[in-house]
Every structure is written in C-alpha cells, then in structure tokens.
N, C-alpha and C positions, 0 to 999 in steps of 0.2 A: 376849406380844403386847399391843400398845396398843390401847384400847378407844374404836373411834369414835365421838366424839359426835356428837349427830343432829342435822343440818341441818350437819355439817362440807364436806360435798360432794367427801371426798376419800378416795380406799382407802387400806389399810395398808399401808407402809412405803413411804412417800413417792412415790410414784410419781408424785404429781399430775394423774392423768386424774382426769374428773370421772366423780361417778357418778349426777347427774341430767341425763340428755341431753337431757329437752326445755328446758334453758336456752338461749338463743341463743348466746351465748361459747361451750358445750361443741360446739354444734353447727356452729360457722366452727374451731374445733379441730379436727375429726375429717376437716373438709373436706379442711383445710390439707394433715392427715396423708398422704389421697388423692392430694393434687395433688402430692406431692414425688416418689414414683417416677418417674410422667408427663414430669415436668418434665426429669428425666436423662435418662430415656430420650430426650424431643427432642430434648437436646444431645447426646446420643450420637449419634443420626441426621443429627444437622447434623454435627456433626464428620466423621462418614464420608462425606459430601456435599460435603464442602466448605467451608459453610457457616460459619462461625465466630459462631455464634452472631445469625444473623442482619445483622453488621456488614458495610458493607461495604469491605472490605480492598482497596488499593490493591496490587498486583503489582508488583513492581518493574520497570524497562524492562529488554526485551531486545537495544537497542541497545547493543554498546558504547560505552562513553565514554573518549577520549584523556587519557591521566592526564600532566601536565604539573606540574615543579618538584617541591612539596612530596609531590605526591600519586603519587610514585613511589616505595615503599616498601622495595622490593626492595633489599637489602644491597648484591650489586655486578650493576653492570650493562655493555653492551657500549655504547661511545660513538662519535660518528662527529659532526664538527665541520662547523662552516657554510660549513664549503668543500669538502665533503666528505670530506675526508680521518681517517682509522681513525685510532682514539685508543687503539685496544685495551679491554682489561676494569678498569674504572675502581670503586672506591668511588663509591657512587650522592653519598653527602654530597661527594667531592670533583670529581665532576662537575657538578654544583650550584654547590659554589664555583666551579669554572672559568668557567660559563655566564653567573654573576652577575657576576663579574670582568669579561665580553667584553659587557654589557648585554645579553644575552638569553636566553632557555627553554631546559630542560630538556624535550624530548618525548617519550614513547614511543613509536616507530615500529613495532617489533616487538615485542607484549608475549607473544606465545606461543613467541619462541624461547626458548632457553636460554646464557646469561645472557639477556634481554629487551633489543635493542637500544634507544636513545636516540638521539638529534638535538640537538645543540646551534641553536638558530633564534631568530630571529622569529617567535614564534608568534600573536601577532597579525596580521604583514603576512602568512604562513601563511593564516591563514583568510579574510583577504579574498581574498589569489589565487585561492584554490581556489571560494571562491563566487564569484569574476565567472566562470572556466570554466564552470561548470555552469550559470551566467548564459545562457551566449555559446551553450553545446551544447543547452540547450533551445530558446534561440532561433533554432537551423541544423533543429531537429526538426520535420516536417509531416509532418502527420497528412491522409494522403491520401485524399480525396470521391471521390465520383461525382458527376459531371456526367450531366445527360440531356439530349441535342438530341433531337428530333422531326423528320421529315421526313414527306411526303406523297409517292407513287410521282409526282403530277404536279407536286412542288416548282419554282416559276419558278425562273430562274437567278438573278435576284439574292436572291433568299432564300436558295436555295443558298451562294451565295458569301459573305453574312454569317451562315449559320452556322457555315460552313466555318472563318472566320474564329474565330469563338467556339473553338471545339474547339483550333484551332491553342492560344490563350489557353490554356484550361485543362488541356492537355498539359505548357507547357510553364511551367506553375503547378507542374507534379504531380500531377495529380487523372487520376484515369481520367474515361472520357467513354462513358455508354454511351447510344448512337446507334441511334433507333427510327426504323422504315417505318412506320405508320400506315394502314390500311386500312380503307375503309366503303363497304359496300354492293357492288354489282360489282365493286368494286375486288379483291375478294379472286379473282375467276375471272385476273387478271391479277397475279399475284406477281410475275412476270420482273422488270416496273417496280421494284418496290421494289429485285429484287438488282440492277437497275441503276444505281440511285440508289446504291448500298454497295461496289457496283464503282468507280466513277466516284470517291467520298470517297476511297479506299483508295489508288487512282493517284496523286490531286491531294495526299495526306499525303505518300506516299511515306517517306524515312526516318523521318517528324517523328511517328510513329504504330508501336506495335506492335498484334497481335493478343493481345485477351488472351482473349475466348472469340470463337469463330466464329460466321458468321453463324446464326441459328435461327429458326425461326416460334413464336412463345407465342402463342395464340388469331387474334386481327385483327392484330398486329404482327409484321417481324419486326426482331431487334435483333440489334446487333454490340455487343462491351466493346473498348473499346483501351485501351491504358494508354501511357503516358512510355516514350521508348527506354532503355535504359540508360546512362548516363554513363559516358562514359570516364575513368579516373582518371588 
C-alpha cells in the first residue's frame, strides 16, 4: 500500500474523492454527485410524459399531402392520361417520362390503392380549379340568423304592413324570423289580441312562410318562429 502524505487530500488507490470536505470544491463535488440520479430520473419522467426533454417538438401534419412527379416513389404504378383514358400498370419512372414528353404532372390520385393510381395533368391549372370551386361553394353557403320583429296586440296597420314587409325580406334572405306580441300592463287580461295579430301574419304570408315553432306565451310575450319554405329543386 502507498502511504498518504498529509495535506495530499486524496484516499488510496486513486479514487480521487476528497477527503477534507469542508473545502468548497469537495463540497459542489458531492452536490453534483446528488444531482445526477435526479436529473435521469426527470428525464425519465419526461420521456414517459411525453415530454422530450423539455423541447418543444414540432408533430408532423396530419393532412395528407398530394405527392406529384418526383415525389412519387412507388416502383410501378396504375396511370390514367389527361383524357382520361387507362394506360394500365406503368413503371412510375416511365410514366414520368411520358408526362414530361406531354408537358405536364405526374399525380397521385389514389395513393392507398394498390398499385396507387396517377394522373397524368396540369397540375397547376388542377389547383386553381379546385380553389375557385370551393371559392364559389363557400360563397352559395349562408349561415342562417334570426330575425326578430315585435308587434303590440294594438299594432296600427301601417306598422303592421312594414313589418310585414321586413319578414317577407328576411325569409326570403334565409334567415328565420321570430315574431313577438308584446304585452304591458292590462294588456295581458286580453291575449286573444295578440293571437290575432299572428293569425292575420300567417294568412297574409301564406306560402312565403313556414311554421317552425308554434305559437306560445314566454312571460308578457307571446312568439311564433318561421322559417324559409323549402326550395324546390
């Protein structure tokens, strides 16, 4: 055995811990040692979490995306030309060549059949088409309100008759229309009124008007829903 000299601050055979720990250096050693298990262990817990170490990791999209030309990898595949006519099971690189020869894409149309169909196109006038459709079908889409007229059981008639008018308007917008009697004060010993007033609408709409909830009392009111007839195709 080798005989330690004093003040050497290290045991025998080499191990290198210190063995005066009230030094500062031995004692940010001893810490360090602590903090190592610690430290796996949270990345253990992160790993089982999810967590990949605190970063944060971008997911890949779960859109698919149209693989065209190069990006079709697949050996052989099923092709089908710009006129549509079947070209049968083609070598993906000589369908490529063909498409390149005719100045246009290679697209995959069916990537989960088997062989995976293609498209020989334009696939750039392709993607405009298809975004001015979806252009054109969001802009036929309405998103259909509620209207609310008010009426009074003693409504004069020509109030009546421009609201009446409004309603017609927003019928044949689309929009339901729901149609309130108004009641204050005495008024409520006389309801008849109001279902007279919702009688009388109901006549003067005639087709241009359906029922969509019947008439009811809610507190001082009472209210009708109508909605748009249905359109004949």
């Amino acid at each position: 055995m080798g005989v330690i000299q004093p003040g050497s601050g290290h045991s025998p055979g080499g191990a290198g811990v210190p063995r005066d720990m009230s030094r500062p250096g031995c004692l940010l050693f001893f810490r360090a040692l602590r903090c190592v298990p610690q430290a796996r262990g949270d990345a253990a817990e992160a790993g089982r979490n999810g967590d990949e170490g605190g970063l944060d990791i971008a997911k890949p999209s779960s859109t698919p995306q149209t693989r065209v030309n190069f990006q079709i990898r697949i050996p052989q595949i099923r092709v089908i030309d710009e006129e549509g006519e079947q070209l049968g099971i083609m070598d993906t690189r000589d369908a490529l060549e063909l498409a390149q020869e005719r100045g246009l894409d290679l697209v995959e149309v069916a990537p989960t059949a088997r062989p995976p169909v293609c498209r020989i196109m334009d696939y750039g006038r392709f993607r405009y088409e298809e975004s001015k459709k979806q252009k054109k079908a969001k802009s036929k889409q309405h998103q259909q309100r509620v209207k609310v007229i008010k009426f009074r059981p003693k409504t004069e008639d020509h109030d009546y008759q421009f609201k009446k008018r409004h309603i017609l308007e927003f019928l044949e917008a689309g929009d339901k229309v729901k149609v309130i009697v108004q009641f204050r004060g005495r008024e409520m010993a006389h309801q008849e009124r109001g279902m007279m007033v919702i009688t009388r609408l109901l006549e003067d709409l005639d087709e241009a008007a359906l029922v969509a909830d019947p008439p009811k009392m809610e507190g001082n009111t009472l209210s009708l829903m109508l909605m748009p007839p249905t359109r004949k195709k």
